[in-house]
C-alpha positions as CSV (number, residue, x, y, z in Angstrom):
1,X,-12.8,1.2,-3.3
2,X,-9.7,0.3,-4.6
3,X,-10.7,1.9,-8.2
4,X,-11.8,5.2,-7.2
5,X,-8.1,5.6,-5.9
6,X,-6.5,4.3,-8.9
7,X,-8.9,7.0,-11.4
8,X,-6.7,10.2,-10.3
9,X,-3.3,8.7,-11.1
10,X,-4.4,7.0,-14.3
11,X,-6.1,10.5,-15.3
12,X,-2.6,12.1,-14.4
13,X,-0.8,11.8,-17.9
14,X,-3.9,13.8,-19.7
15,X,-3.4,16.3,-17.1
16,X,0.1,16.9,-18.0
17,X,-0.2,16.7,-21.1
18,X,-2.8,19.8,-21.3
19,X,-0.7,21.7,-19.2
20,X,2.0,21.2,-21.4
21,X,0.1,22.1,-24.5
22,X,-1.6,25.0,-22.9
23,X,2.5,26.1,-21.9
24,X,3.1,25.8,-25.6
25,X,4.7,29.3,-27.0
26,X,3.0,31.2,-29.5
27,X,4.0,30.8,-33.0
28,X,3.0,33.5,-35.5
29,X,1.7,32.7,-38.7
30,X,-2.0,31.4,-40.3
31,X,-1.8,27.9,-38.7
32,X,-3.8,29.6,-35.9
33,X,-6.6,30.4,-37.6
34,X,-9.5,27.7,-38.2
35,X,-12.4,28.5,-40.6
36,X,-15.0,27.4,-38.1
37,X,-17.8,25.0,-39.3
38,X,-21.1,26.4,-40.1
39,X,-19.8,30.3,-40.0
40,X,-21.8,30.9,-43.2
41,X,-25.2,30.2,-41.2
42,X,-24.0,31.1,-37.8
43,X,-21.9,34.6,-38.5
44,X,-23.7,37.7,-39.0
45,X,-23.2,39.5,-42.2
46,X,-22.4,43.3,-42.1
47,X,-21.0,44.3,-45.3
48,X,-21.3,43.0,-49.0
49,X,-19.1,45.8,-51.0
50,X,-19.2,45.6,-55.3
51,X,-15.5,45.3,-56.6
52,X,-16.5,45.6,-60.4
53,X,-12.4,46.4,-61.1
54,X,-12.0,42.4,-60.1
55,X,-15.4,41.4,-61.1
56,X,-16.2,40.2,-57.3
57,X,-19.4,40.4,-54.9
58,X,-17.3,40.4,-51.2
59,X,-19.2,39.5,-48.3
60,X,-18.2,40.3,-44.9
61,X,-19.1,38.1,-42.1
62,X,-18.2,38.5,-38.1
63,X,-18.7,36.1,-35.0
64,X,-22.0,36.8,-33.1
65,X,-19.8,37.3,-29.7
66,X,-17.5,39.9,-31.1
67,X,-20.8,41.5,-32.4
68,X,-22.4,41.7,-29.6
69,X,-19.1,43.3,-27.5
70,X,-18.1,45.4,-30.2
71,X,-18.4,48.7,-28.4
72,X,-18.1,52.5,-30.4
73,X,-14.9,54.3,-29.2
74,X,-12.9,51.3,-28.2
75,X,-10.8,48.5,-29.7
76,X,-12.4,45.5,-31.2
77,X,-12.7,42.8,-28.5
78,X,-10.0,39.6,-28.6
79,X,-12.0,36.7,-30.1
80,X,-13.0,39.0,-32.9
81,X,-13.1,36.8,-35.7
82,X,-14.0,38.7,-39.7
83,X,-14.5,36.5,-42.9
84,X,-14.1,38.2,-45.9
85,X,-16.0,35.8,-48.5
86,X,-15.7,36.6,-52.2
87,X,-18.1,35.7,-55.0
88,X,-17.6,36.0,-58.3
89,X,-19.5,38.2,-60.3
90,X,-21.8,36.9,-62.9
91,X,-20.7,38.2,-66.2
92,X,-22.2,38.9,-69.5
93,X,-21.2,37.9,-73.3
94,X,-19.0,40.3,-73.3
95,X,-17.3,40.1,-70.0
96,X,-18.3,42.6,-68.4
97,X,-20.6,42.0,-64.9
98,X,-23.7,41.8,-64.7
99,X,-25.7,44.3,-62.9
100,X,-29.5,43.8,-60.6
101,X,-32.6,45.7,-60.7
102,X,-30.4,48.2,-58.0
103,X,-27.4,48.0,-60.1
104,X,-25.6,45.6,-57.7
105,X,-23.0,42.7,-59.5
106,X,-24.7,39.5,-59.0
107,X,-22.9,37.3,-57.6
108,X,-22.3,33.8,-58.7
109,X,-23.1,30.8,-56.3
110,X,-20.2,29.0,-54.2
111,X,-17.5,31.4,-52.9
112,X,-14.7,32.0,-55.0
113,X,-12.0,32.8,-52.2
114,X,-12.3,33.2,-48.2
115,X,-9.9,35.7,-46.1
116,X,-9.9,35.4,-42.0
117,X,-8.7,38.0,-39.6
118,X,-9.2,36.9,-35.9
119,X,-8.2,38.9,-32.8
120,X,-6.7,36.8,-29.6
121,X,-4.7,38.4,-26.6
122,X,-0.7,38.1,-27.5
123,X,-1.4,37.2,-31.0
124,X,1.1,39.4,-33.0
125,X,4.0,38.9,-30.5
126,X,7.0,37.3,-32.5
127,X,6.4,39.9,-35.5
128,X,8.5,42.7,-35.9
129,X,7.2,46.5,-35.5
130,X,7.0,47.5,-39.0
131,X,4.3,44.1,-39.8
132,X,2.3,43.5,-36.3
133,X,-1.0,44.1,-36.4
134,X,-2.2,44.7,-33.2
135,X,-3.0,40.9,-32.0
136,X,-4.2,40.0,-35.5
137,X,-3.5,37.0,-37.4
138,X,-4.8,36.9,-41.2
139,X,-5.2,33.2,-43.3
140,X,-6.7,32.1,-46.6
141,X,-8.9,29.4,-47.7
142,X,-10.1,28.1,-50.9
143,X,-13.8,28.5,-51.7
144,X,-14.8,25.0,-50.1
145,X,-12.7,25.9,-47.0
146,X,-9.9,23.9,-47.5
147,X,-6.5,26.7,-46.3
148,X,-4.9,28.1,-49.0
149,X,-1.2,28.3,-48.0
150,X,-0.6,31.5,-50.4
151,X,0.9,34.5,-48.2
152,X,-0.9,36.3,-46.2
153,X,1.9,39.2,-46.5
154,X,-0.3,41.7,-48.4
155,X,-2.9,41.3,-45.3
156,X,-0.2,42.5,-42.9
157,X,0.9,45.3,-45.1
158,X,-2.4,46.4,-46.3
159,X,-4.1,46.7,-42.7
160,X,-0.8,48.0,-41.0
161,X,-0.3,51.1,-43.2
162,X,-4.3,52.3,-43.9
163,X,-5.5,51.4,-40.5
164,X,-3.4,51.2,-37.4
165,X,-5.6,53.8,-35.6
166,X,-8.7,51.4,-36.1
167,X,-7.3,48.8,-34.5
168,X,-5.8,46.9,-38.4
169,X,-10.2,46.5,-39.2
170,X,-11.5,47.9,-42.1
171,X,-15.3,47.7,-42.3
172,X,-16.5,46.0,-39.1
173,X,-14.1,48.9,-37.1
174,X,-16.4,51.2,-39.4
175,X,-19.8,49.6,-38.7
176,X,-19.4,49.4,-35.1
177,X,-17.7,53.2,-34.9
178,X,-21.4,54.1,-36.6
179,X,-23.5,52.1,-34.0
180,X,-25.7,54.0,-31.3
């Protein structure tokens, strides 16, 4: 008897510390990005674009709930999460990539790099006008998914000035735009 009125105080320091984390402010930048485990099998791929100019195979990956909420007309849902996985192109003796049978690069196993853009309500708050994104945060990773610290500047200033009316998405805005 004695116990079962002893559990809810003893369970009161996890408590409070969850609210405090949970009360935590938002702090802009890649740290809140995690390449989730298994996305390679669990992801859908949508897009796999040539980039012969940098001799790469990308591959473009997005979670299975912002998939299936994805909706024509409207912006992407928050919990959108893209991965843009590169591969590098297989080349020949003389440098130049290698083409398939439909005169597709072949790609080269292992990724080379991986990019993440992920979508979460009040992401983006904390950067000024002229960078935010919408609620989009971008990081890198290294091919074996370790994070690659390198800038993600060039993400911000890339998606920001091409494609603020398609809510800072490049192909995935475009795929689901062309869904029935």
């Amino acid at each position: 008897m004695r116990l079962r009125r002893l559990a809810p105080i003893a369970a009161l320091p996890l408590l409070l510390a969850g609210v405090a984390l949970a009360q935590q402010a938002y702090v802009p930048g890649p740290q809140n990005i995690t390449l989730p485990a298994g996305w390679e099998t669990s992801f859908i791929r949508y897009a796999t674009l040539d980039n012969p100019g940098r001799k790469i195979v990308r591959n473009f990956y997005v979670n299975p709930e912002a998939f299936a909420a994805a909706k024509p007309g409207t912006p992407l849902p928050d919990g959108t999460l893209i991965i843009l996985a590169d591969n590098k192109a297989r080349l020949g003796a003389d440098g130049a990539p290698l083409l398939d049978q439909q005169g597709r690069l072949i790609p080269e196993p292992g990724w080379a790099a991986i990019g993440v853009q992920e979508k979460r309500a009040g992401w983006g708050e904390g950067y000024p006008p002229e960078k935010r994104n919408g609620n989009w945060e971008y990081a890198r990773f290294f091919g074996d998914g370790r994070r690659n610290d390198a800038s993600v500047e060039a993400c911000f200033t890339c998606h920001i000035q091409t494609r603020p009316n398609q809510d800072f998405a490049f192909n995935f805005w475009d795929y689901v735009q062309a869904r029935k």
